[in-house]
C-alpha positions in Angstrom: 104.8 -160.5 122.0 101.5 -160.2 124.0 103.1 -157.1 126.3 103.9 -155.5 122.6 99.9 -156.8 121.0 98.4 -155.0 124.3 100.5 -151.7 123.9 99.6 -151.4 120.0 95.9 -151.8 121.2 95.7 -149.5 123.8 97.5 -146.8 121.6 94.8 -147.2 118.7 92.1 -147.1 121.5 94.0 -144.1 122.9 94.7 -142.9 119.1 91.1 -143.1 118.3 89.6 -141.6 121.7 91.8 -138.2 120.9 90.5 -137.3 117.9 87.0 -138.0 119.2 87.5 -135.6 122.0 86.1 -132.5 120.1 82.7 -134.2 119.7 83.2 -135.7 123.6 84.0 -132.1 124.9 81.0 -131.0 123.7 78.8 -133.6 125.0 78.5 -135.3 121.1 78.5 -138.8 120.4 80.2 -139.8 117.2 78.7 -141.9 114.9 77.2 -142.3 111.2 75.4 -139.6 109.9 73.0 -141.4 108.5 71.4 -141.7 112.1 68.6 -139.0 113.1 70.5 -136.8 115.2 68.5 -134.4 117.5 70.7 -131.6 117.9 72.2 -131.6 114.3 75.8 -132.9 113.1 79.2 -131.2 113.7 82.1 -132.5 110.5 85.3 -132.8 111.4 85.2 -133.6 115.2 85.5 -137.6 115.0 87.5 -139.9 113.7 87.4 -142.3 110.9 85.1 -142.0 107.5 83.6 -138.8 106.5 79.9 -139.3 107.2 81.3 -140.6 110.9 80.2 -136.8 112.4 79.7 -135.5 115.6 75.8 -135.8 116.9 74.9 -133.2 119.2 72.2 -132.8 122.0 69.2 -131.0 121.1 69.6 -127.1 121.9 65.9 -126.7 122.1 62.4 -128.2 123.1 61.7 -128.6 119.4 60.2 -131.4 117.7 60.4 -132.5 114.1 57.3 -132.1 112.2 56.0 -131.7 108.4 56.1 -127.8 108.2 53.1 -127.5 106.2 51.6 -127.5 110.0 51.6 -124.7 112.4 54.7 -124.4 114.7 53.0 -123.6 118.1 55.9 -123.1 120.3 58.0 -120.7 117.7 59.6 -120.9 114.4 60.6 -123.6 111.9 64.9 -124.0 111.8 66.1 -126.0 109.2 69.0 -128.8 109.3 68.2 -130.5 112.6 65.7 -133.0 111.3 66.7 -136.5 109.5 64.5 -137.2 106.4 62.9 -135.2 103.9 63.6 -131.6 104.5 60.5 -130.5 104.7 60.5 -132.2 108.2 62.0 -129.5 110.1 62.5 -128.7 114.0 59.3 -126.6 115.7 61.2 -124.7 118.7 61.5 -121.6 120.4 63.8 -118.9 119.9 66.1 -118.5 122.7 67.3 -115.3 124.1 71.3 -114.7 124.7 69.7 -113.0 128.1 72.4 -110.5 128.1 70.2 -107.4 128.0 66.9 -106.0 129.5 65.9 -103.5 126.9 66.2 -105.7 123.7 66.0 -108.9 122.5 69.1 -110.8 121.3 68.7 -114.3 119.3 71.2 -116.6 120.3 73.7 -118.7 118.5 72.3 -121.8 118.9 68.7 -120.6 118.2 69.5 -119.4 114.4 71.7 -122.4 114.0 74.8 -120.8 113.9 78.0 -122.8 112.7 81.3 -123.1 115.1 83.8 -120.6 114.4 87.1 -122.2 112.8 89.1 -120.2 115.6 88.3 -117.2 118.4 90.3 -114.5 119.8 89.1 -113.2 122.8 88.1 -109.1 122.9 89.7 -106.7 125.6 86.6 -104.9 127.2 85.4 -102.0 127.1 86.1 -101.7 124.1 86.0 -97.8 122.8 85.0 -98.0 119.6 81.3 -98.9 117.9 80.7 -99.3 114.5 77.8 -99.4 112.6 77.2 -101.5 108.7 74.6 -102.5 106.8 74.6 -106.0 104.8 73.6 -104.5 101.7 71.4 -107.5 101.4 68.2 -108.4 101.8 66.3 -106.9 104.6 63.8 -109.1 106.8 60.8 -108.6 108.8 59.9 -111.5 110.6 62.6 -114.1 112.7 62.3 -117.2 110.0 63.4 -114.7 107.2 66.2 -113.0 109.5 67.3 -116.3 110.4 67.9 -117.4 106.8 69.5 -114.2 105.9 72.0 -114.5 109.0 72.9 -118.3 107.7 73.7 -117.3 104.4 75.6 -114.5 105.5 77.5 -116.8 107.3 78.2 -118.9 105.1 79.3 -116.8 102.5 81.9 -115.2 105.4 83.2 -118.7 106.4 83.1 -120.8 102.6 84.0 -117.4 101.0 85.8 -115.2 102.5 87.8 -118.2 104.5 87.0 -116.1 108.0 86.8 -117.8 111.2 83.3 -117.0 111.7 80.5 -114.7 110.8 81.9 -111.2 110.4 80.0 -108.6 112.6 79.9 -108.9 116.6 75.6 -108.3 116.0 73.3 -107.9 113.2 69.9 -106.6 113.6 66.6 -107.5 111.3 63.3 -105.1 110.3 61.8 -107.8 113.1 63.3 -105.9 115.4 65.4 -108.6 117.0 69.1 -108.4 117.4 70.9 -111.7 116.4 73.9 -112.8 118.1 77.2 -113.1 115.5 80.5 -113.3 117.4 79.4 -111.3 120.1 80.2 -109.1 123.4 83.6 -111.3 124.0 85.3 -112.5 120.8 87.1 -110.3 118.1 85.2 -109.6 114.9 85.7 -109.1 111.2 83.9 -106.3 110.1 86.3 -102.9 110.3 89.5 -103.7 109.0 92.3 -102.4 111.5 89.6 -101.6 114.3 88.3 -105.4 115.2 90.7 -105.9 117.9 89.5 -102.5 119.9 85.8 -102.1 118.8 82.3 -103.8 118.6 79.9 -103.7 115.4 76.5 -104.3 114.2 75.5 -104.8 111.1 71.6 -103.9 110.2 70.1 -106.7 107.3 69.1 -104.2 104.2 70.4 -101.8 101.8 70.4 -98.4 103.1 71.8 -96.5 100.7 68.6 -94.7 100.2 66.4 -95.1 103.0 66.3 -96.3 106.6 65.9 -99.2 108.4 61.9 -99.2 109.8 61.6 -97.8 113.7 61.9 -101.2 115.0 65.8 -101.8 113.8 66.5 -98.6 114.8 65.4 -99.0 118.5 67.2 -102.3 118.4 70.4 -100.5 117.4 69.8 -97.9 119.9 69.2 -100.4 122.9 72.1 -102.6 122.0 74.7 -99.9 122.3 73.2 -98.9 125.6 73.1 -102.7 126.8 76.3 -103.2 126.3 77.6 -99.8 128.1 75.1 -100.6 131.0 76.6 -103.8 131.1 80.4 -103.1 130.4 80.7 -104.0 127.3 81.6 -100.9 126.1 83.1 -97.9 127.5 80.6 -94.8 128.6 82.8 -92.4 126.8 82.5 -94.7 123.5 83.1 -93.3 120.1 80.5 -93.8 117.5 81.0 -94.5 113.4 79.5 -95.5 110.1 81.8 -98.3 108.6 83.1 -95.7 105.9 84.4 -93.5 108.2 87.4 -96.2 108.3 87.8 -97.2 104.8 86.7 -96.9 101.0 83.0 -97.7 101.2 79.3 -96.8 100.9 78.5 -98.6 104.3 76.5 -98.5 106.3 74.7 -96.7 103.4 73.8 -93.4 102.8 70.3 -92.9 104.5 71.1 -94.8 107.4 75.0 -92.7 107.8 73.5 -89.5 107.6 70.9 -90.3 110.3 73.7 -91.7 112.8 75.7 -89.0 112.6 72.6 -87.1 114.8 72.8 -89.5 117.5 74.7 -89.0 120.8 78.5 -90.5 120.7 78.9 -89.9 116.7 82.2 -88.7 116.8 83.8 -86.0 114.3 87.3 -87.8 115.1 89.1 -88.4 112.0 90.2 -92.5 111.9 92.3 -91.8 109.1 
């Protein structure tokens, strides 16, 4: 009876521990939610009641502050603070560091969710597509950030997609953000996501373009990621409508893309 009492215990323990492991793996501590937590809380990585959720280590040098005073270091990110939520997290915004020539937001630093799955992308990829969100546009990084989380959101709660859509987006700030990026397959060009790479620019461009500084973020993008691999020198270059029924990436900005070097007059169709 005791050898069977210690075998029942260690399998709860055991039991327990495994269904713990996501929030372990990822260097979280489980516990109640209810707890300030400095790198925000992660559902459905622990086990037992609901608001037991994964805490995570702070991503940032940020501190919690009222946001009525000036964040020094950066910009205000909401939904890493405990109390009232106009206590919000002062950090920096961290670059992905993967290119010279333009600035890419990272993940972590808009606050990104964790995709439900990922399939990894075969590079270099040959194709490269460009959307617009049909949104609203953004000229400074709190705005852009907002916009990206509600564009995720909206992919993931509504759509029921593993992630946020489009490999990049790009903001009027003239920062590129980070969506699934260089090495995972996106969800932006039906029946091209597994052989291309997209960015999506936050506006509605149906009758005008994106201001200078997008523009040059689009442009140094695509030629960060063939200087780095990414994607092939001989790349072909598209507006999302030439490979379905849509108005995307809007009229404006389609009829200005199809000047650029690598637009290709290949039919996809």
């Amino acid at each position: 009876m005791v050898s069977l009492n210690i075998l029942l215990f260690c399998f709860v323990v055991k039991s327990t521990l495994g269904s713990d492991l996501l929030c372990i793996n990822r260097g979280g501590t489980c516990q109640d939610d209810s707890i300030s937590c400095p790198g925000g809380y992660v559902s459905n990585h622990c086990s037992g009641a609901a608001n037991r959720r994964c805490c995570l280590p702070s991503t940032s040098s940020g501190h919690c502050q009222d946001d009525s005073m000036t964040c020094h270091v950066g910009i205000y990110v909401s939904g890493l603070c405990s109390g009232a939520s106009n206590r919000r997290c002062c950090t920096q915004v961290k670059d992905t560091g993967s290119c010279n020539n333009v600035k890419i937001i990272s993940r972590d630093s808009w606050g990104a969710r964790d995709p439900k799955t990922i399939s990894q992308e075969h590079l270099p990829v040959d194709l490269f597509f460009i959307h617009h969100t049909e949104g609203p546009s953004c000229t400074d990084t709190a705005t852009c950030i907002s916009i990206m989380k509600g564009i995720q959101n909206f992919h993931m709660d509504d759509r029921d997609w593993s992630d946020i859509g489009y490999s990049f987006l790009v903001g009027e700030d003239g920062n590129v953000y980070e969506g699934r990026g260089w090495h995972r397959v996106g969800a932006h060009t039906q029946g091209y996501n597994s052989r291309s790479l997209a960015v999506s620019v936050m506006g509605n461009y149906m009758n005008h373009l994106p201001n200078e500084k997008a523009l040059a973020a689009v442009k140094a993008l695509i030629q960060c990621g063939v200087d780095n691999g990414y994607i092939s020198h001989h790349y072909r270059l598209y507006g999302h409508r030439d490979a379905g029924s849509t108005n995307c990436p809007g009229t404006t900005l389609y009829n200005l893309i199809r000047t650029w070097p690598h637009y290709s007059t290949i039919s996809l169709h």
